[in-house]
N, C-alpha and C positions, 0 to 999 in steps of 0.2 A: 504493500500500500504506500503509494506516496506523499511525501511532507504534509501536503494539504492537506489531509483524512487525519492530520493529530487533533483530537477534539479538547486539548487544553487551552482553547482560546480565551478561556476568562483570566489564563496566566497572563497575557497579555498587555503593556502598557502603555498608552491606556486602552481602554474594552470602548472602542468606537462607538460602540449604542451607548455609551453615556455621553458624546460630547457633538449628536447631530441636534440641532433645533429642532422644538414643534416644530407642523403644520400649520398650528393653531390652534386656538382654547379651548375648540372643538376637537379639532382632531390630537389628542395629546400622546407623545411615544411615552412607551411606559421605563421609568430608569430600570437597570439591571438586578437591583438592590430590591426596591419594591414587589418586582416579577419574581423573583427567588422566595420573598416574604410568603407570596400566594401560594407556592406551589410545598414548602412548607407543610401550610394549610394545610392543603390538599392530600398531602404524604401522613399528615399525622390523623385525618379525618379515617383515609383509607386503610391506615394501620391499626384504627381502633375498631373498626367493622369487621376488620381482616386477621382479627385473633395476634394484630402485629408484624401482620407481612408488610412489604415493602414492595413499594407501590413500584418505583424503578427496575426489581427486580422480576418485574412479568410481562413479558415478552408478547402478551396477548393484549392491553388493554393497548386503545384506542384515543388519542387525544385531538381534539381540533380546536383551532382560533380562528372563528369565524370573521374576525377583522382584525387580521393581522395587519401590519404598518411597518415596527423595525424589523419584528421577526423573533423578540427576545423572549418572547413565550415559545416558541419551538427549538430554537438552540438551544434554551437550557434543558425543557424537556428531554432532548436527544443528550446532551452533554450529560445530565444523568443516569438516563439509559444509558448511554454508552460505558458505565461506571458500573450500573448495575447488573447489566446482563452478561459480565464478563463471564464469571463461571457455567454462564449457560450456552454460549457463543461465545468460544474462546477468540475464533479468527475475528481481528480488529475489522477487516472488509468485507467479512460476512457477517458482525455485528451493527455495522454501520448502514451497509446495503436494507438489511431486515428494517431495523428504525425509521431511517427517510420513507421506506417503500409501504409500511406496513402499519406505522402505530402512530404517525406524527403526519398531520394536514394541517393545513391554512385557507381560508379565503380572503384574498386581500383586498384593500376598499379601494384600491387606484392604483395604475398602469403601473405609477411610482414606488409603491409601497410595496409591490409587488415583486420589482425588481431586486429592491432592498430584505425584503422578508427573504428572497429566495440566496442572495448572496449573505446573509444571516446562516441558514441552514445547512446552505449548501456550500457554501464559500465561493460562488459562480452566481453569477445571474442566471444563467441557463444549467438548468437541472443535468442535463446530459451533453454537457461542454467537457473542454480536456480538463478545464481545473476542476471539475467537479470534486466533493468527497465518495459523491452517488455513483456507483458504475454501471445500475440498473435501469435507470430510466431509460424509456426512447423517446420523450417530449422534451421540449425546453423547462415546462413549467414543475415537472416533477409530481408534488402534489401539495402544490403551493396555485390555486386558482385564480386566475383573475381573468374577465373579460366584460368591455364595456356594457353598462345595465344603461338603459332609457326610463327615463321618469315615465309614469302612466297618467297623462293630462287630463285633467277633467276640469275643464273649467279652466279657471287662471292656477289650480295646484293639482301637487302628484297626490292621489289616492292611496297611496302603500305608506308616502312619509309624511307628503303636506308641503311641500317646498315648492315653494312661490317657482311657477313658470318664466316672467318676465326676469329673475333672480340667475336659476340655474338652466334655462334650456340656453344652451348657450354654444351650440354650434359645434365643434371639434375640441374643444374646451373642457375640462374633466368632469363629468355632469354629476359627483355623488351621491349617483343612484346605488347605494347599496344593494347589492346581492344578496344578501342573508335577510333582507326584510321588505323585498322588493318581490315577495311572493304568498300569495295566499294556500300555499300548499307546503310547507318548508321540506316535509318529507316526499316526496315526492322531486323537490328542486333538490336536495341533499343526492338522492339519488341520481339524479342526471348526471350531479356534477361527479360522482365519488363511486359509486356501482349502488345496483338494487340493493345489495345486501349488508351495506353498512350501516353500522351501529356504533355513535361513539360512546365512550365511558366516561370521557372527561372531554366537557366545554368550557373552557377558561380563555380570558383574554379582557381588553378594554377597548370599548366599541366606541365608536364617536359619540358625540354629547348633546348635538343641537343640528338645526337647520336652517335658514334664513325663510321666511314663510310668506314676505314682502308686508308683515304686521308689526306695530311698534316694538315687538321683542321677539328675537326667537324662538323658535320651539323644540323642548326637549324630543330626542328620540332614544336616548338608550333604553328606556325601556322597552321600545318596539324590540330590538335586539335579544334583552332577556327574555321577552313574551315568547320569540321564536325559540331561542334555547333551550326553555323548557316542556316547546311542542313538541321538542325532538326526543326527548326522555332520557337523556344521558343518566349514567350514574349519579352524577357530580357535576355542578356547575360553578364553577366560580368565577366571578365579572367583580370587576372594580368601576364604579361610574361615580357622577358628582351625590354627594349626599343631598342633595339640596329634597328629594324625595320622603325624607324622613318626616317634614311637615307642611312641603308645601312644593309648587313646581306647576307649569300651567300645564291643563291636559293632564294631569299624573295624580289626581284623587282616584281613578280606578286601580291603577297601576297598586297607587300605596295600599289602599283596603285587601287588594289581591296577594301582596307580599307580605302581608300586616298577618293576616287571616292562613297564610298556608304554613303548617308545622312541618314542614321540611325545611325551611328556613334555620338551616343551625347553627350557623355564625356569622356576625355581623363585625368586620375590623373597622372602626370610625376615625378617621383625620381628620379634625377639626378645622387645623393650619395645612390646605392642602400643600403650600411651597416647601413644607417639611420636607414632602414625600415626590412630590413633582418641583424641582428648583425649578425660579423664573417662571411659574403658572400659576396666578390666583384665579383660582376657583371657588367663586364666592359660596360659603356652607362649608368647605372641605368634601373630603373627597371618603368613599368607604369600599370595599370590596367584604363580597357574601360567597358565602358556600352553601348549595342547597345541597340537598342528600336526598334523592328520589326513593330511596329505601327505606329514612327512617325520618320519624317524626317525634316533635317533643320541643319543649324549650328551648330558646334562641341566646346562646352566649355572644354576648355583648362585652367586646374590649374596647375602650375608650384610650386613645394618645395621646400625648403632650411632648414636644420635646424630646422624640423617641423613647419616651419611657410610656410605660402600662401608665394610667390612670386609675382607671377600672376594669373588673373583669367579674361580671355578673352575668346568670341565667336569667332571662327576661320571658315570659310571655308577652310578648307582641302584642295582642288583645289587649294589653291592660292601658294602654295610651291614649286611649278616648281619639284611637281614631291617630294616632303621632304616633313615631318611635322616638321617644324621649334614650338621649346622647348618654348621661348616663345615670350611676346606680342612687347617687347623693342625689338628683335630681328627680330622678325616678321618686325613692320616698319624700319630698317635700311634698312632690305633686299630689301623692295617695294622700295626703294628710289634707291639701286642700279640696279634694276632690269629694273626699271624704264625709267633710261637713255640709256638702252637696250648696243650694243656694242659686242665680243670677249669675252668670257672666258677660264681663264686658263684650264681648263678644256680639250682643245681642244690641248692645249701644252705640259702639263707633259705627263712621262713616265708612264708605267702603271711598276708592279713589273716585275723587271728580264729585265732590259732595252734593254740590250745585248744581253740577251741569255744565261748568264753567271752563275750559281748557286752558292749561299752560297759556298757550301761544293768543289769548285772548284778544281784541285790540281794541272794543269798544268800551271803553273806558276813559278816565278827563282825571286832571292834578286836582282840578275844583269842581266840588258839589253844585248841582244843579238842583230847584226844587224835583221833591221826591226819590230823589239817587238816593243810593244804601253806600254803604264801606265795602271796598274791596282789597282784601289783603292778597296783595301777589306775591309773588316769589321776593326773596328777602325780607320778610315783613312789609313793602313797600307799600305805602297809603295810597290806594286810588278811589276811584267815585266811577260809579255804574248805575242804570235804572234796574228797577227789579224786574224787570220783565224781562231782562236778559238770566236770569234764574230761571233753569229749565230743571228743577227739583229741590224736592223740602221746601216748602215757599215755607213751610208754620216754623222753621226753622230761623229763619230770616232775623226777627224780632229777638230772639233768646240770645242769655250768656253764653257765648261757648269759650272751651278746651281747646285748641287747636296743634296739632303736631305736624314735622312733616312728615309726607307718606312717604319717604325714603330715607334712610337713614345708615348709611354705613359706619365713614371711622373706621376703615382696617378692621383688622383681624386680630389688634394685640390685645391681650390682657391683663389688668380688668379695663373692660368694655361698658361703652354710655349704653349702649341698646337701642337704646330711641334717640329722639333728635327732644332737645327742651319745651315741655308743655308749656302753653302763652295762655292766657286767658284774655278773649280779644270780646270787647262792648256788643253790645244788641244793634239791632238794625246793620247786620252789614252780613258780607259772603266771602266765600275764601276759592281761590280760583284751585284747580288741579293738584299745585306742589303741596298743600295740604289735606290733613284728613282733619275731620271732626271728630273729637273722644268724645265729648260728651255735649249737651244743652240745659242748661240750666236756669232757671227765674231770679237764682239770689244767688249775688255775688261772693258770698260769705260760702256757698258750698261749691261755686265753681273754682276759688281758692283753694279749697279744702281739698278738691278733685283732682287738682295739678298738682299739690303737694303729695297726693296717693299714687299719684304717674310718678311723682320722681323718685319715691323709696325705691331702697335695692330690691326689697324684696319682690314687687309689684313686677319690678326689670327681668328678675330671675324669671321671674314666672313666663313671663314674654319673650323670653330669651329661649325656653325651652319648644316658643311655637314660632322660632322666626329663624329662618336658614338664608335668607336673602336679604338684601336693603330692605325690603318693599314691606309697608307694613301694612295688612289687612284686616278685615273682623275678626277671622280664622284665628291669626296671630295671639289674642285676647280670648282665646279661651278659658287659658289656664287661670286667667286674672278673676275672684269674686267681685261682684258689683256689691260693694257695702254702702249704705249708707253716708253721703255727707255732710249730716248736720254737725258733725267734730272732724277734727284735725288727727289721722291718722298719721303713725310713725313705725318705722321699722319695730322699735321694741316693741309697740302692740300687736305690730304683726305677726312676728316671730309668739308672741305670748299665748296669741288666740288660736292659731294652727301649730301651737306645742311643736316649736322648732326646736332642735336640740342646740347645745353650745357647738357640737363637732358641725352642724348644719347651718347654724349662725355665721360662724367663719368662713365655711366654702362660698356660701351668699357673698359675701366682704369680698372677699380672694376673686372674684369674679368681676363684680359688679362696681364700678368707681362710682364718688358721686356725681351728679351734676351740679355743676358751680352756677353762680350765678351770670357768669359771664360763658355759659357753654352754646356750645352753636345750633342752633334750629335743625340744621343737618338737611339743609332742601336743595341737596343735589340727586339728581333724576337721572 
């Protein structure tokens, strides 16, 4: 066998799959480091079902990446086979030949990634070239897939993902029609591509993230990917995608209820700080990778990271999140303890975006009131004047105290974290365009004070913290939060008192949650 076929490439310095660029926030290469964390996973899932076999050392199972990119889920797959199957398949060229040809596939998402996955695997771009490792193939591509997919137009979108036509149909151009999700048959398409009679064991990888859909924001797809994954019935599936799913994501309340609700679901790794694990890629929420077990079922270990260290490392039922998968175990029980006393949630009282009716980009509006104008707070707090008739919702609203925050709120990822952007308690007779939501309305001053002082406690943020994975703040969001009463001035210590916080649970609250100062920023960037 020659030089090429030595599969100690992670000896290497440096291992080239760490130092290519994304594609992009969407399409992210996954580090070599993180891909080995997974497959871990996966080794120690298989070992525990398996009486403690060793997953590298069986010659029979079956792995695919349905959207492969660098390729570092299938070279390391094979770099361990090729480690473990030694005593089984002593010759290094006929162990290597078996691997490539027999237990390790890919489908790749574009012309490019394909090249690259297959010089990953193979050490060649073309499968049955002279530099190959493979001496078996008689194709270029090996079994490493890829061929251009066409979007299915209907309309101005594709039908399979949703991606705005005027966006992507775009000529000879890469059209990101995915293959793996660009079918209403998957088994069936699995077959065309691979033979009638395959069957894999293990589906791992990280699939793209989003789509351009020609709407103010993206739209998630990876879980079209997982939906397909597990139409296909593998053993074992493990994906890493954005966490942003755990409480919120547009289009993905089916998604979540459906992941939420299936007990094959039995590990959940959560990164909070995705650049931890991805350098140079914020991914707002962090990032998590799961293992479902098609075999067995039962409570969901839940490991929580910081820092590269454990956090937490709890058994969860899923069900128990009202609907969320709360991050982790200290927060988990705070929640039961509010949840508990049962009660009103805010929830049911904020605004959702665009309270009014009124949009960002507004124009009819004047520096000076006219008879009959209301107040209109723009973006910066900025004082304007508008007729109410330009109020296309809540008119009884109009008149009242209100709370007002903005509906986006980021501030990074470091912590402890504001959470929300500073609650304002803004006069009667006026409207708040877009960059705001409404918390609450109120007749007396003295309780809409009291309201925004209950917005800024940590504990109130905790609570909000546990239903908020993106800037963007919703009803949804305020679940966790009880609507008390404001005819008094709440404070943490009474908070902490009346859902019986412990002192170890007091602190995490602290450790998390900074205060908001009086000079903190509204946080109304969109």
């Amino acid at each position: 066998m020659n030089e090429q076929a030595n599969f100690t490439l992670r000896g290497r310095n440096p291992d080239v799959l760490t130092c290519i660029a994304n594609l992009s926030n969407d399409e992210v290469f996954t580090p070599p480091e993180f891909a080995n964390r997974m497959l871990d996973t996966l080794a120690e899932a298989w070992a525990e079902r398996h009486d403690g076999a060793d997953i590298w050392s069986d010659s029979s199972v079956r792995f695919l990446d349905p959207f492969t990119k660098s390729g570092i889920f299938l070279r390391e797959i094979a770099t361990r086979l090729i480690k473990g199957l030694e005593a089984e398949i002593p010759d290094l060229q006929e162990r290597v030949d078996h691997i490539l040809t027999k237990q390790v596939y890919g489908i790749a998402i574009t012309r490019l990634t394909s090249l690259l996955a297959r010089r990953s695997l193979y050490c060649s771009k073309y499968a049955n070239g002279p530099h190959s490792v493979a001496s078996k193939f008689e194709n270029e591509s090996g079994n490493i897939w890829f061929e251009r997919t066409e979007h299915t137009w209907v309309g101005e979108k594709c039908s399979f993902c949703g991606a705005a036509k005027r966006t992507l149909d775009r000529g000879e151009l890469e059209t990101h029609a995915y293959a793996f999700i660009h079918s209403d048959n998957i088994k069936a398409r699995i077959a065309e591509l691979f033979g009638a009679k395959m069957q894999f064991d293990v589906i791992i990888g990280n699939p793209p993230y989003q789509l351009a859909t020609g709407e103010t924001s993206d739209t998630p797809i990876y879980h079209k990917f997982v939906e397909q994954a597990i139409a296909l019935e593998p053993r074992y599936l493990c994906m890493v995608t954005p966490s942003r799913w755990f409480t919120g994501g547009k289009g993905l309340d089916a998604y979540r209820a459906t992941m939420i609700s299936d007990r094959r679901l039995r590990v959940i790794c959560d990164f909070p700080k995705s650049m931890e694990t991805f350098p140079g890629v914020e991914i707002k929420g962090g990032v998590s990778y799961f293992l479902w077990d098609r075999d067995s079922e039962g409570d969901c270990r839940f490991i929580s990271f910081a820092n590269g260290d454990v956090v937490s490392d709890t058994m969860r039922d899923l069900r128990d999140g009202k609907g969320v998968v709360i991050r982790d175990s200290f927060a988990s029980s705070i929640v039961e303890k509010v949840v508990k006393l049962g009660g009103s949630w805010l929830s049911e009282k904020v605004s959702p975006q665009t309270p009014f009716g009124i949009y960002t980009n507004f124009k009819d509006w004047r520096k000076k009131p006219m008879t009959g104008d209301i107040k209109l707070f723009k973006r910066g707090l900025e004082e304007a004047w508008t007729s109410p008739k330009n109020v296309t919702a809540r008119h009884d609203w109009i008149p009242k105290i209100k709370v007002i925050m903005s509906y986006a709120y980021n501030g990074g990822d470091a912590i402890p974290h504001q959470i929300i952007g500073k609650p304002i308690v803004i006069e009667g007779n006026s409207a708040v365009t877009q960059t705001y939501m409404v918390a609450g309305v109120f007749d007396e001053i003295s309780e809409a004070e009291n309201y925004a002082d209950y917005l800024r406690t940590k504990f109130v943020r905790f609570l909000i913290r546990q239903r908020k994975i993106s800037q963007h703040n919703r009803p949804d969001t305020f679940s966790f939060v009880p609507d008390l009463p404001m005819n008094r001035k709440w404070t943490d210590d009474d908070l902490y008192d009346r859902y019986s916080i412990s002192d170890a649970e007091r602190k995490y609250i602290e450790s998390l949650i900074k205060p908001i100062s009086a000079d903190a920023e509204m946080g109304d960037d969109e």
